[in-house]
C-alpha positions as CSV (number, residue, x, y, z in Angstrom):
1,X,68.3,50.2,32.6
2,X,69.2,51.2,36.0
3,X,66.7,49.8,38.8
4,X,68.0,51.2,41.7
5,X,69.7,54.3,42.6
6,X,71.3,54.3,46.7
7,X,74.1,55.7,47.8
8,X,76.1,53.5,50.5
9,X,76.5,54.9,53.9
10,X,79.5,52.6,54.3
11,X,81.3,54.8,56.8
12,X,84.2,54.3,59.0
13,X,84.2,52.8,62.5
14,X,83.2,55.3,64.9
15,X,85.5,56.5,67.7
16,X,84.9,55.2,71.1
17,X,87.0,57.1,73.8
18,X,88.7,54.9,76.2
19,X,89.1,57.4,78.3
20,X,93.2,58.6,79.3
21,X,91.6,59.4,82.8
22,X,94.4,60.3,85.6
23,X,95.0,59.2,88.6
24,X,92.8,62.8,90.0
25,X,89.8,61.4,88.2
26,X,86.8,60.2,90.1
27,X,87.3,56.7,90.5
28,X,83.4,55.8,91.1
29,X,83.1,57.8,87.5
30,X,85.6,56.2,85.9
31,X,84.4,52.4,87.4
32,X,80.2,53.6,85.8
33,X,82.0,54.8,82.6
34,X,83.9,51.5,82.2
35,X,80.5,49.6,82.7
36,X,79.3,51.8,80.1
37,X,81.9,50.9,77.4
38,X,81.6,47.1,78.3
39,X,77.7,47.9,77.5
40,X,78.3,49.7,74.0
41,X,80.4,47.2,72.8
42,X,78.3,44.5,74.0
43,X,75.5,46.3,72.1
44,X,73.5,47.3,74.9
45,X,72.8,50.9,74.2
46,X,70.0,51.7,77.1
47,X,71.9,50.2,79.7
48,X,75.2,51.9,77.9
49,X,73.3,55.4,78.5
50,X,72.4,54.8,81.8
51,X,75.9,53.5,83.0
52,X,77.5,57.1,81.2
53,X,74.4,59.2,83.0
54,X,75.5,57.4,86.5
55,X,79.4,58.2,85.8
56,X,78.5,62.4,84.7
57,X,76.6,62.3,88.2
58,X,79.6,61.7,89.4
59,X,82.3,63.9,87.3
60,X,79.7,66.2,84.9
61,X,82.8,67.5,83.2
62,X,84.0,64.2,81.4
63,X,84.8,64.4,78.0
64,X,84.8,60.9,77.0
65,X,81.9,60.0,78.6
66,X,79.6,62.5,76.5
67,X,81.9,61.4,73.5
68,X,80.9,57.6,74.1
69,X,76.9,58.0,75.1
70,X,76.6,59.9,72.7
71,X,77.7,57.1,69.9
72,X,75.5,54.9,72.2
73,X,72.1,57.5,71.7
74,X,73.3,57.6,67.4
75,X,73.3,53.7,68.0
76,X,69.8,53.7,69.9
77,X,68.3,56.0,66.8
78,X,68.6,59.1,68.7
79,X,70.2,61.5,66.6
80,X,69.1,64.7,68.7
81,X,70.3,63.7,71.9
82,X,73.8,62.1,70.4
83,X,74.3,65.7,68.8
84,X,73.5,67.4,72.2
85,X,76.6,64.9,73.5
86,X,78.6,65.1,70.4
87,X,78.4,68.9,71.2
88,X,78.9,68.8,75.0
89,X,82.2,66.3,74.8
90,X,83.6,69.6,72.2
91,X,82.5,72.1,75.0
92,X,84.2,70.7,77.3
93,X,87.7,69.6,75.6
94,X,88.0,71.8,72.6
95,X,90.5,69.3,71.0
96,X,88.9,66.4,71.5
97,X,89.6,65.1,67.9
98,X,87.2,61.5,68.2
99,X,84.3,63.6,69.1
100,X,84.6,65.8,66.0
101,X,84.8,63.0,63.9
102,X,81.6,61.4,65.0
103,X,79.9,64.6,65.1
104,X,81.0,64.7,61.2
105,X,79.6,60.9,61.0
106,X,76.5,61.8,62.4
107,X,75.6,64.7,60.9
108,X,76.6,63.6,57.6
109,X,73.5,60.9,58.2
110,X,71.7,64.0,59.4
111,X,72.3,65.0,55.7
112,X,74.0,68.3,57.7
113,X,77.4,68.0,54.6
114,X,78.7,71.5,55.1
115,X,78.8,71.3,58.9
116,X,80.6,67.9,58.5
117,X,82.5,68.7,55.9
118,X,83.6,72.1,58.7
119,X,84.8,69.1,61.1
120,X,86.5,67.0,59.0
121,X,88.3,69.9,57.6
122,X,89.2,70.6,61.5
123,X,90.4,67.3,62.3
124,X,92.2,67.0,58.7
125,X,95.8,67.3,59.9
126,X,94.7,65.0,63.1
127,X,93.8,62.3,60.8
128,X,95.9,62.9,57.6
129,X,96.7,59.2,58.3
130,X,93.6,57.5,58.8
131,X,92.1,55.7,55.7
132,X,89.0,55.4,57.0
133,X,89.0,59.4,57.9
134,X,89.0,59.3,54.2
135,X,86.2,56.9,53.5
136,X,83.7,59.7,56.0
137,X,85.7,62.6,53.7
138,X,84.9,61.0,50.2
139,X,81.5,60.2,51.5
140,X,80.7,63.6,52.5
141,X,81.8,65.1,49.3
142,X,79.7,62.8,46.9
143,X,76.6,63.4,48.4
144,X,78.3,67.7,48.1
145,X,78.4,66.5,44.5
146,X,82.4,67.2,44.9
147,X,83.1,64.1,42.8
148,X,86.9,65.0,41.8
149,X,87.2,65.8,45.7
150,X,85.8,62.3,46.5
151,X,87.4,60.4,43.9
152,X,90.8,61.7,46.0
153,X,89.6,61.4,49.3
154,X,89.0,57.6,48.8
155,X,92.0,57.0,46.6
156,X,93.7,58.4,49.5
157,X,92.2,56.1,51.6
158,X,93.4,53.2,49.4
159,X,97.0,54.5,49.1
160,X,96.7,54.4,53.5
161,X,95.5,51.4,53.9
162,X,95.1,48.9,50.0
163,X,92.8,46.6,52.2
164,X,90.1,48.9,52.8
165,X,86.7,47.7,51.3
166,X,84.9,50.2,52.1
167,X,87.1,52.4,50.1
168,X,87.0,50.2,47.1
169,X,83.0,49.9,47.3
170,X,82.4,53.8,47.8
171,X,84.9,54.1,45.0
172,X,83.2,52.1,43.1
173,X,79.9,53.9,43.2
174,X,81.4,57.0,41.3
175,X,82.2,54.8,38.7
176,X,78.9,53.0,38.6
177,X,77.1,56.5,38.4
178,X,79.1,57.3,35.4
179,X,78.1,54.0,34.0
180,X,81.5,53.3,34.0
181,X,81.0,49.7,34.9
182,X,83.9,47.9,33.8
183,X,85.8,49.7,36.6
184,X,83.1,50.0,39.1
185,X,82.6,46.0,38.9
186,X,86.8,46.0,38.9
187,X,86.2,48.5,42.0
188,X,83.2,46.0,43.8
189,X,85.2,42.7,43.3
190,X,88.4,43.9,45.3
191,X,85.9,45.3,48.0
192,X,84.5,41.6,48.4
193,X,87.8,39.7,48.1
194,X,88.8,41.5,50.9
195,X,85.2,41.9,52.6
196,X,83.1,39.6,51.3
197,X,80.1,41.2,53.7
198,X,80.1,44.3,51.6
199,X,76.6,44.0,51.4
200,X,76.2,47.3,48.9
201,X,79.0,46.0,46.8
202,X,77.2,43.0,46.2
203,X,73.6,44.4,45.3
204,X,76.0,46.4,42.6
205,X,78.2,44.0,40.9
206,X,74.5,41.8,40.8
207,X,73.0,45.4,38.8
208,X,76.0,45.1,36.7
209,X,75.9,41.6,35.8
210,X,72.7,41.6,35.3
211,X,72.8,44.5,32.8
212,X,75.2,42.2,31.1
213,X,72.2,39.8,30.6
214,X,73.7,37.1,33.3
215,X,71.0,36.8,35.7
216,X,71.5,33.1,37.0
217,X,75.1,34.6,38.1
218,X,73.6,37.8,39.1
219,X,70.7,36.3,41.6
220,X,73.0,34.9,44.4
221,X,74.3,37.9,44.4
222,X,72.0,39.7,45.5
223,X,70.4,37.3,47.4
224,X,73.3,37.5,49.8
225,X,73.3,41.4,50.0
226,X,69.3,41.0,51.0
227,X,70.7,38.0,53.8
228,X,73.1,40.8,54.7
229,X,71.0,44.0,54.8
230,X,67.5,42.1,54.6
231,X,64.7,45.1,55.0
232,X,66.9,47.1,52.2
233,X,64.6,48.2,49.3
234,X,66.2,48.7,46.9
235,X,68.1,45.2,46.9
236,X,65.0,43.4,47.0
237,X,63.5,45.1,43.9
238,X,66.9,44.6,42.3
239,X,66.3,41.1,43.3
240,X,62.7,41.3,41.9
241,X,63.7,42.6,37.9
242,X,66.4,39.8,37.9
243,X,63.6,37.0,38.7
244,X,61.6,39.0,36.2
245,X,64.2,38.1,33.2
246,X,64.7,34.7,34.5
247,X,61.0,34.5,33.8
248,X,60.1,33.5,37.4
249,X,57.3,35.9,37.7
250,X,55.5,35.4,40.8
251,X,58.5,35.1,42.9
252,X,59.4,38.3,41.2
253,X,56.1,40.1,41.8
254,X,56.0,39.2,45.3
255,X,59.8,40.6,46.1
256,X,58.9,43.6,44.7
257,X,55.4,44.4,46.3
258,X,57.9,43.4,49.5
259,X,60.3,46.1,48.6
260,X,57.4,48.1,47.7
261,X,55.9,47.8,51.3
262,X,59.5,49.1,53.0
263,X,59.4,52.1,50.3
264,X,56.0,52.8,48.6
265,X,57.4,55.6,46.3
266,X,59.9,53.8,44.6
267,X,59.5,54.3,40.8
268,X,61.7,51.6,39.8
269,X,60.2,49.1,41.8
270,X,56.8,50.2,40.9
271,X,58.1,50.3,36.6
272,X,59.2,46.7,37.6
273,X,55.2,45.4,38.4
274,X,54.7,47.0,35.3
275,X,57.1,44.7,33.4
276,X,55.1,42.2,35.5
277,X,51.7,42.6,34.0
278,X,53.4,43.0,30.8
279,X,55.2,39.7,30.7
280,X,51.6,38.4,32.1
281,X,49.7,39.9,29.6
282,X,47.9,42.2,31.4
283,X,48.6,45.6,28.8
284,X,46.0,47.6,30.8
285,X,47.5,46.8,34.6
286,X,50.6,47.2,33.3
287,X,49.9,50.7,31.7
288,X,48.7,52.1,35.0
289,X,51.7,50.6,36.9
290,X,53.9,52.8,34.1
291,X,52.2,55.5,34.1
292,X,52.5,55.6,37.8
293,X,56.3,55.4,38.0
294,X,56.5,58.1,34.8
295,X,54.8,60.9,37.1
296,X,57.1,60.0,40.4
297,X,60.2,59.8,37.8
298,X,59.5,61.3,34.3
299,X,63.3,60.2,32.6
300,X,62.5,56.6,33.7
301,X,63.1,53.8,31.4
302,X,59.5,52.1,30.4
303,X,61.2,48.4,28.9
């Protein structure tokens, strides 16, 4: 009885330009743009964007520096104004190859696939090396429903570089939506020996064992993946049915009206409060609680 259903975003590393400026670059713009990328990385995306503003004051014409605010503005939850950069860095050097990449990141979050799928397809040869190139590619294709195409993309990836967890998690999911869990959970276990952060792969592998009935091994499971990724949804009503079969129902019942407060419309999560009532004994409350989650999801499972 699946109680979740998420795709992971697990996507490669974005690419930040370190600019291969010349000696007839502006060296005031190149000193603002290097403040810049000490800010981004130090996670500092307002005072990143300002830094690349005062270095395009000074050389408006600088690929990198549109290439790199604009990861800082898709950092700061500015998707618009990234694109806008994204778009600019292109315009002005049509072969800069990191900007079309993260153009194809972002607007695969945009849920834009074909256009991302157009750049990847343009930087293909660019990147025909790059595992986590891959990763973005097989990404883009599941959520295309392409599932042959990203079952290749991220065994590509693996055959690149065999240490790639995010490969193995992504991977993974195609199994696990086949209900193919012996080789998802096979899939989910090499992500973690290698990453054991893979906070998706972990909120999984917990599904799976607890669909095997072993909830006391399951729960710390996902309890880490909710330490990890702690206002995710989804994990926390995963969390929430496995404290249900380990018959500690108030702690259950109060993780899933938490999950239930980050997403309202969840039907699993609002089947699960059902199977609260129920197990309390409360037939009517839990009818309405089932009923509710039948007319948001008619094929779900009422048990």
């Amino acid at each position: 009885m699946k109680s979740r259903k998420l795709f992971p975003i697990i996507m490669a590393a974005a690419m930040l330009s370190l600019g291969s400026c010349g000696t007839d670059k502006n060296e005031e713009a190149i000193k603002f743009f290097k403040r810049g990328n000490f800010k981004l990385k130090e996670q500092e995306y307002n005072e990143a964007i300002h830094w690349y503003g005062e270095a395009l004051n000074k050389k408006p014409d600088f690929a990198d520096i549109y290439n790199n605010r604009g990861l800082a503005y898709q950092k700061s939850d500015k998707p618009e104004k990234a694109l806008e950069d994204f778009n600019k860095a292109i315009e002005v050097d049509t072969k800069f190859w990191e900007a079309y990449y993260n153009r194809a990141e972002l607007l695969f979050n945009l849920g834009n696939y074909q256009e991302a799928i157009q750049d990847l397809n343009k930087i293909g040869k660019v990147y025909k090396d790059s595992s986590f190139y891959y990763v973005t590619l097989g990404n883009v294709k599941t959520q295309t429903q392409d599932y042959s195409g990203a079952t290749a993309a991220y065994e590509r990836a693996l055959v690149l570089d065999p240490n790639n967890a995010e490969a193995y998690t992504n991977h993974g999911y195609l199994y696990f939506e086949q209900n193919n869990y012996p080789l998802a959970k096979k899939d989910f276990e090499k992500a973690l020996s290698i990453n054991s952060k893979q906070h998706f792969a972990l909120n999984n592998l917990a599904f799976i064992l607890s669909e095997e009935g072993k909830y006391k091994e399951a729960l710390p499971l996902v309890e880490k993946a909710i330490f990890l990724k702690p206002a995710q949804a989804y994990y926390l009503n995963n969390k929430g049915y496995i404290l249900l079969q380990l018959g500690k129902l108030d702690e259950a019942k109060e993780t899933i009206e938490h999950s239930l407060r980050i997403e309202s419309e969840n039907a699993f999560a609002i089947r699960n409060l059902g199977l609260y009532f129920q197990k309390k004994g409360d037939i009517q409350k839990a009818k309405e609680y089932f009923d509710k989650a039948k007319k948001l999801n008619p094929n779900i499972s009422i048990q």
